[in-house]
C-alpha positions in Angstrom: 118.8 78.4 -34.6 115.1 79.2 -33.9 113.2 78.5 -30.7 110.9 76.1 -33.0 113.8 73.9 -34.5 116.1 71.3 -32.5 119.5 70.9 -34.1 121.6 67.7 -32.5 124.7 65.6 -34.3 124.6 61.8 -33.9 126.9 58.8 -34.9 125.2 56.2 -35.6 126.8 52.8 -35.3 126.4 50.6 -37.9 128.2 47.4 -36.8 125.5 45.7 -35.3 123.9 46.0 -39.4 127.1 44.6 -40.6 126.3 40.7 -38.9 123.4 40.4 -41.6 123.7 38.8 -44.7 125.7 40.7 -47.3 122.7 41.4 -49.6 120.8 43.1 -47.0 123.1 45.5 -45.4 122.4 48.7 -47.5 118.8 48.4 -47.2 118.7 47.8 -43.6 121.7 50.3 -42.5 118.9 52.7 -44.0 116.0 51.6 -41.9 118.5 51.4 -39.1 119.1 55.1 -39.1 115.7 56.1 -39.4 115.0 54.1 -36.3 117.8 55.5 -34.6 117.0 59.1 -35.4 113.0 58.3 -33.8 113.9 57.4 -30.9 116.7 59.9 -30.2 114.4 62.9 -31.2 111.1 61.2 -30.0 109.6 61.1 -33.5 106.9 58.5 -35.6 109.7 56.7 -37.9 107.1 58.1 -40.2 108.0 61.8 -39.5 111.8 60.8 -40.5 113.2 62.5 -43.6 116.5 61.2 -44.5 118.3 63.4 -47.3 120.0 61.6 -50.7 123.3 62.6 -49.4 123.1 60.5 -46.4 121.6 57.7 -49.0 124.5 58.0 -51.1 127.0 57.9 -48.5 125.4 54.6 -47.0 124.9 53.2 -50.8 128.3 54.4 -52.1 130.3 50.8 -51.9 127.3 48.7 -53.1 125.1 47.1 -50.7 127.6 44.9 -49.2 130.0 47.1 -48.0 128.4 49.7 -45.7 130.3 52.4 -43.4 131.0 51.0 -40.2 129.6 54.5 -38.9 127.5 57.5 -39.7 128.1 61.0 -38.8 124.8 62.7 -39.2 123.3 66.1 -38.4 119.2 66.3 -37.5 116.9 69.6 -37.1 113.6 68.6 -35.9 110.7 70.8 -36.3 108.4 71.0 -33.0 105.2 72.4 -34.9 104.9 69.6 -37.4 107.3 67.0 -35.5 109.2 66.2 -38.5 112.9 65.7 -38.0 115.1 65.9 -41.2 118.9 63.9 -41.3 121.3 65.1 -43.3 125.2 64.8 -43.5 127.1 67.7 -41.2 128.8 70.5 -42.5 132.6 71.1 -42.9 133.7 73.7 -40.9 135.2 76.3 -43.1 137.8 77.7 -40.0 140.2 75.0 -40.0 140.2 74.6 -44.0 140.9 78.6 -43.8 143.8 77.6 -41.3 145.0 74.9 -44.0 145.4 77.0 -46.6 147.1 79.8 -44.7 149.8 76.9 -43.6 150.4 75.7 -47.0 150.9 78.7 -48.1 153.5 79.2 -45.7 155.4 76.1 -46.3 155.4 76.9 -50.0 156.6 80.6 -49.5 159.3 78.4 -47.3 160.2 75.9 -49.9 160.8 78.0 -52.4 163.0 80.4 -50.4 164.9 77.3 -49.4 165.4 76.3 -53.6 166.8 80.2 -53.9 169.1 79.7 -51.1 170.4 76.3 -52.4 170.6 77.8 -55.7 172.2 80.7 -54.9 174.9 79.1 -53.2 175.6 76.5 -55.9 176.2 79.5 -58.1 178.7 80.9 -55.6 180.2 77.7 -55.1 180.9 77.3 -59.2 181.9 80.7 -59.7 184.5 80.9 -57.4 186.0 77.5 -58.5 
C-alpha cells in the first residue's frame, strides 16, 4: 500500500434502509453507502466511486429485497481525494487450507472403502 492511498474495510448496515417503502430500498441502500463511505473517509459524496460489483450485490434480489449488510473495501486517494468502494477480496490462505483438507478426507474415505472391501472379500472367501 502506498503512502498516497488509504485502504480501510467497512460494514455498512443496511437495516435502518430496510423501514422504507419496498420500492425504494435498492435505490436508497445505494445512496446510503455513498453517504456512509463520505463521512467515514472525509470525502464530497461527489468524490465517491462505487464499483458495479458492489451495485450488483445490493441489486441482486430486486429492489425490494436488499442485504441486511455490506462488507465493503475503500482506497482513497489523498492527491485527488477520490475514494473508490468496491467488494473485499477472498483470502486465498484459508481456500488453500480447504482444499489441502478435502483432500485428506478423500485419500481417507477411500482407504476406508478398501478396507471394508477387503474384508468382505475375506469374510466370503473363507465361508
Amino acid at each position: 500500500m502506498n503512502d498516497d492511498m488509504i485502504e480501510r474495510i467497512y460494514t455498512i448496515p443496511l437495516r435502518d434502509v430496510k423501514k422504507l417503502p419496498r420500492t425504494k430500498r435498492a435505490p436508497v441502500a445505494m445512496r446510503y453507502i455513498r453517504k456512509f463511505v463520505s463521512r467515514h473517509m472525509k470525502v464530497n459524496e461527489k468524490n465517491v466511486l462505487i464499483d458495479t460489483d458492489v451495485n450488483n450485490l445490493v441489486w441482486n434480489r430486486g429492489r425490494e429485497h436488499i442485504p441486511s449488510k455490506v462488507k465493503v473495501k475503500t482506497l482513497k486517494f489523498r492527491e485527488d481525494d477520490i475514494v473508490e468502494v468496491t467488494l473485499p477480496e477472498i483470502s486465498t490462505d484459508k481456500d488453500e487450507v480447504e482444499e489441502e483438507s478435502l483432500d485428506e478426507i478423500t485419500d481417507n474415505i477411500e482407504e476406508n472403502i478398501n478396507k471394508s472391501i477387503n474384508e468382505e472379500i475375506e469374510a466370503t472367501s473363507e465361508e
